[in-house]
C-alpha positions as CSV (number, residue, x, y, z in Angstrom):
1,X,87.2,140.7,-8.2
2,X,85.5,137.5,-7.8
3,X,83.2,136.0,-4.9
4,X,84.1,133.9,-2.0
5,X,83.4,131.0,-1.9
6,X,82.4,128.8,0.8
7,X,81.7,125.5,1.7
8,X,78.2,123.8,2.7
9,X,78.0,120.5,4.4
10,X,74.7,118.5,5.5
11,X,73.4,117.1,8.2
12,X,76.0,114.2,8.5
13,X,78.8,116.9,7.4
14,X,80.0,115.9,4.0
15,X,80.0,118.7,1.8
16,X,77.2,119.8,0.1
17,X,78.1,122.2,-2.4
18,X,79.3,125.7,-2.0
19,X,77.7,129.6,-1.6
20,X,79.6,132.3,-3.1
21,X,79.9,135.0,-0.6
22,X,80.1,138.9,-1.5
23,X,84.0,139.7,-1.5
24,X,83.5,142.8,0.2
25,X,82.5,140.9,3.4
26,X,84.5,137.9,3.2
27,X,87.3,138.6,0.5
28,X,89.4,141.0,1.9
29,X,93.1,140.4,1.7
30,X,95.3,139.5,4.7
31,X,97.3,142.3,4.3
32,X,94.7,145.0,4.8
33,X,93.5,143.1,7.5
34,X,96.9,143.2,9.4
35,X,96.8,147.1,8.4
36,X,93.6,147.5,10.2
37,X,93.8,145.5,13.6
38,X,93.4,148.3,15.5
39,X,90.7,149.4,14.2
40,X,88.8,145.9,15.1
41,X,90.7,146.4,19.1
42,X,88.9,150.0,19.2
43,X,85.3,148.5,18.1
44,X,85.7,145.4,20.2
45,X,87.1,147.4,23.7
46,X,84.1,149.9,23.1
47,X,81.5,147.0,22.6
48,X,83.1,145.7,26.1
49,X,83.0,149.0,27.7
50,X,79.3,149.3,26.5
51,X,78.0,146.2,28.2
52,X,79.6,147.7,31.7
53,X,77.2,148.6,33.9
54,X,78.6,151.2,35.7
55,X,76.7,151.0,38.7
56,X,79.0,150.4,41.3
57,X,78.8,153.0,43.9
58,X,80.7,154.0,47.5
59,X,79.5,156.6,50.5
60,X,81.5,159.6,51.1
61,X,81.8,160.9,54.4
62,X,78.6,163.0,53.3
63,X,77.0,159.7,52.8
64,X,77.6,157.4,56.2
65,X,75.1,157.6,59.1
66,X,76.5,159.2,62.7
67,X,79.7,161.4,63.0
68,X,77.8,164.5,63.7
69,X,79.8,165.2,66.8
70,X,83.6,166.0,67.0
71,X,85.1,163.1,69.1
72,X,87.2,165.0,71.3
73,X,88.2,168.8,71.9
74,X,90.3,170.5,68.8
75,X,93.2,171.1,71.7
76,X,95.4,169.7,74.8
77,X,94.0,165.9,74.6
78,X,97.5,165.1,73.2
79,X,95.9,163.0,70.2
80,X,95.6,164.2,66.6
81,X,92.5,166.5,65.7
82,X,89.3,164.8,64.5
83,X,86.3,166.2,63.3
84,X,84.2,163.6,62.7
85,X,84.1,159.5,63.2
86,X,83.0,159.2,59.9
87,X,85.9,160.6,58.2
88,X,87.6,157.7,55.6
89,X,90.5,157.1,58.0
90,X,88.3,156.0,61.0
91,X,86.9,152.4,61.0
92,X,83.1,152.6,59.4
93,X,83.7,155.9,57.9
94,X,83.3,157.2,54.6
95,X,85.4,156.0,51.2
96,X,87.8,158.6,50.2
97,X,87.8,158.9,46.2
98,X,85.5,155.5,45.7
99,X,83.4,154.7,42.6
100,X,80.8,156.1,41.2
101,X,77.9,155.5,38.7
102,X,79.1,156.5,35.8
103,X,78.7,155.1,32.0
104,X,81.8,153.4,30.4
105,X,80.2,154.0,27.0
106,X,82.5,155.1,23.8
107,X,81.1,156.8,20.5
108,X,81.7,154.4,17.8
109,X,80.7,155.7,14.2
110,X,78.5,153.1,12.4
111,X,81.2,152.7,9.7
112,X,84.0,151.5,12.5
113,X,81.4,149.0,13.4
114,X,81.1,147.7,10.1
115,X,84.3,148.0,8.8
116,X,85.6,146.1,11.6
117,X,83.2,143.4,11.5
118,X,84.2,142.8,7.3
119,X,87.7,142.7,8.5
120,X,87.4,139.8,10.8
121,X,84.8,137.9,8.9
122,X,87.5,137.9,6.0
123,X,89.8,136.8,8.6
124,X,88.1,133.8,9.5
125,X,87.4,133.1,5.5
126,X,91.1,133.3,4.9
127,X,91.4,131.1,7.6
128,X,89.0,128.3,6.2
129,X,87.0,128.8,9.5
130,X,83.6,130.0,8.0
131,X,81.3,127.7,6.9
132,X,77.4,126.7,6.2
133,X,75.9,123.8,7.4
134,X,72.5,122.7,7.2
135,X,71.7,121.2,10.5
136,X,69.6,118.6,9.7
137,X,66.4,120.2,11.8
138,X,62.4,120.4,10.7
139,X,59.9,120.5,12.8
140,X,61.4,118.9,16.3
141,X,64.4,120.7,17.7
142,X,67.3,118.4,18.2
143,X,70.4,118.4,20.0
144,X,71.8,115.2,19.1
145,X,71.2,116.1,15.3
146,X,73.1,119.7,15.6
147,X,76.1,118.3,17.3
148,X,76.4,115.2,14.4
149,X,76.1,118.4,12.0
150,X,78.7,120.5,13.5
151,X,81.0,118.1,14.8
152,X,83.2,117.4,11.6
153,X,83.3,121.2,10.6
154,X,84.4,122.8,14.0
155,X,85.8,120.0,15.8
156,X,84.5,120.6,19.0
157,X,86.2,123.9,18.9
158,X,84.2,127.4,20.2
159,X,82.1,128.4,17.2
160,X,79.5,131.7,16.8
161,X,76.5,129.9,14.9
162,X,74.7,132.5,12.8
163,X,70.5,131.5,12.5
164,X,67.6,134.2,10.8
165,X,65.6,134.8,13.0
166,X,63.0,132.0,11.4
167,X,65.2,129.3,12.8
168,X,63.6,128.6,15.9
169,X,63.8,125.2,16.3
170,X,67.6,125.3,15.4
171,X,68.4,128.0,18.2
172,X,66.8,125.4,20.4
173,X,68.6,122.8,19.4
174,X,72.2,124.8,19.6
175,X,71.5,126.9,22.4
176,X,72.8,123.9,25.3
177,X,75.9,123.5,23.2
178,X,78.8,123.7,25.2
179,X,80.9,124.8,22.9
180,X,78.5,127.3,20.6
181,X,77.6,130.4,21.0
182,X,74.0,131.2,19.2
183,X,73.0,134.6,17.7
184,X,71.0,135.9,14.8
185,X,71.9,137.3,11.8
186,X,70.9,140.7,12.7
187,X,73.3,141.0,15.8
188,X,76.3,139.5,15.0
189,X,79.0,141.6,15.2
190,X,83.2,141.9,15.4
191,X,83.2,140.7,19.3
192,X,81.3,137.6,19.2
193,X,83.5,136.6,15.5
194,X,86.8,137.7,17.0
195,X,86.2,135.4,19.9
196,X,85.0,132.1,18.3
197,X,87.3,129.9,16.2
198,X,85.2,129.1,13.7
199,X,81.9,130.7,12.5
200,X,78.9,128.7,11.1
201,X,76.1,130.0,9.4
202,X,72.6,128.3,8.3
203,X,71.6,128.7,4.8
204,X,69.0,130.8,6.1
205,X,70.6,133.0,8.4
206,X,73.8,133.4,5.7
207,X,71.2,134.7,3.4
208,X,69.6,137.4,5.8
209,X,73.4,138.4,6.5
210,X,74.2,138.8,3.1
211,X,71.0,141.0,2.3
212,X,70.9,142.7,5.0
213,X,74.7,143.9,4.7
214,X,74.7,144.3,0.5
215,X,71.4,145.8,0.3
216,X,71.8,149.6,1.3
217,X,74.8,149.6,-0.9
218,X,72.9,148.6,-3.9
219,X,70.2,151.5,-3.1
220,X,73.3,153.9,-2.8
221,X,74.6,153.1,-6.1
């Protein structure tokens, strides 16, 4: 099966040739991808869960200050027995049954991950909604030159840009954008793609993708 190929646009974004991608990330069929949706809702609910921090905590009964005395005799006051002031029913007590710490983590095999994140990626190419845009940035980091270079490919619409991590001056050029949301090429993953319209790679950082995702198959083989 052929490559993918996608689009590259300049600095004023007009198109600039193409890239051909590896098929196995960007090329699979729609069908599959239906077939596999909730695989991508498992990886993405787990990645949610995993960012929780689970530190939300109550005091038990145990817990609040005071209520060592028993308010009133066991018998013949005519009220209901009480042992304590602190018990979850009295005003300043204790929290029956509240949280506590715990960790909302979820074992997710490496292979989910990655599966899922091929799946979506080939989603977006099917789509027409992954591209590579060279943003037009040297040695001064620019704004105004990475909106004019995005502008006509996402129109204005939420987009994941995708830099290696040698693109400094291009993270701080994107990073104010409203509308973008910046990460390298080593931590992008199904969330941050499922949640952006479009996705827009660098030259750069679409080449440190691409290596770093083909090459451990190539020493496998």
């Amino acid at each position: 099966m052929a490559n993918v190929t996608l689009n590259v646009t300049d600095a004023q974004g007009k198109a600039n040739g193409t890239v051909e991608a590896p098929v196995e990330l960007f090329g699979i069929e729609n069908e599959e991808i239906q077939a596999h949706i909730p695989l991508v809702h498992q990886v993405v609910v787990a990645q949610l869960a995993a960012a929780r921090q689970g530190t939300h905590s109550t005091k038990t009964r145990g817990n609040v200050s005071g209520g060592g005395k028993k308010p009133w005799k066991q018998k013949g006051t005519g009220r209901a027995r009480q042992g304590s002031i602190r018990a979850p029913q009295w005003m300043h007590g204790g929290v029956a049954h509240g949280p506590v710490p715990r960790a909302y983590d979820q074992r997710t095999p490496k292979k989910m991950k990655a599966a899922a994140l091929r799946y979506v990626l080939s989603d977006r190419a099917n789509a027409d909604r992954i591209a590579i845009v060279d943003l037009g940035i040297k040695d001064v980091p620019s704004t105004k030159a990475a909106v004019a270079a995005l502008m006509p490919v996402t129109e204005n619409r939420f987009a994941t840009v995708v830099l290696s991590r040698d693109n400094v001056n291009e993270w701080l050029s994107v990073r104010n954008i409203p509308t973008v949301h910046v990460i390298f090429a080593d931590q992008l993953n199904t969330y941050d793609v499922v949640t952006a319209q479009y996705v827009v790679f660098t030259k750069e950082g679409f080449d440190a993708f691409v290596a770093a995702k083909t090459e451990p198959v190539a020493k496998e083989s």
